[in-house]
N, C-alpha and C positions, 0 to 999 in steps of 0.2 A: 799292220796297224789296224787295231780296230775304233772303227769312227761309232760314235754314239749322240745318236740327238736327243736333248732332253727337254719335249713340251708337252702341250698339249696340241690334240690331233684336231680340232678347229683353228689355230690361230694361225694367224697370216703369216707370220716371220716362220713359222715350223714348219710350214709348206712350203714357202718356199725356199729352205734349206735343202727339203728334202726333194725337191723339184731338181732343185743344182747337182746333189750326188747322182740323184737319175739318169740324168742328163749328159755326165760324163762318166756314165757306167760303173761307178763307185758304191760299193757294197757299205750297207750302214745299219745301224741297230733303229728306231726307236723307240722311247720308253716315254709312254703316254702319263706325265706326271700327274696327271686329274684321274687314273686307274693306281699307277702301282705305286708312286713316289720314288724317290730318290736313299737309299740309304746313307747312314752316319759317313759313312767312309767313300763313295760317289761325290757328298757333297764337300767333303775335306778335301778330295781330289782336285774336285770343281771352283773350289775355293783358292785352292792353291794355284790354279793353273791363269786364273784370271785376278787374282792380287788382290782377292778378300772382298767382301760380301757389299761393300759398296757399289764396286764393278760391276757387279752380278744380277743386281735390281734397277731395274727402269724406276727411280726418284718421279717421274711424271706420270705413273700408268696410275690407274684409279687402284689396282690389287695395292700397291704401294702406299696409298693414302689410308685404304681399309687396315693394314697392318700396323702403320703408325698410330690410329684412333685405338684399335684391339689390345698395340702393346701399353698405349697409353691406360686405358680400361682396366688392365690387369696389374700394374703398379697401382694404381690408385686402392683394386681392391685388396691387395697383398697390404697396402701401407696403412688402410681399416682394421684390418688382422690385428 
């Protein structure tokens, strides 16, 4: 099985996931999503594995708030067009 964690290498929850596989000797990938991203087909995986893209976003974190005001911003100027 390979295990893969996908964050960013400052954040608290990604350390200490990765703290946890350490810790009971558990070999792991991670892929520093603020370096390389995630591909189409990683996040369809990802997607699938946790029951679709609401799951998958912390609704409270300030990134979460930035992307509802950005997607909002870009309907607006799409609906100028």
């Amino acid at each position: 099985m390979n295990i893969q964690i996908f964050g960013k290498n400052k954040c608290f929850d990604t350390k200490k996931a990765q703290r946890w596989f350490k810790e009971r000797g558990i070999k792991f990938q991670m892929i520093d999503l603020a370096q390389k991203g995630m591909s189409k087909g990683e996040l369809d995986s990802v997607l699938k594995a946790v029951g679709g893209l609401d799951n998958l976003l912390d609704q409270k974190s300030k990134s979460y708030a930035s992307l509802a005001y950005l997607a909002c911003i870009c309907c607006l100027i799409n609906y100028v067009r």
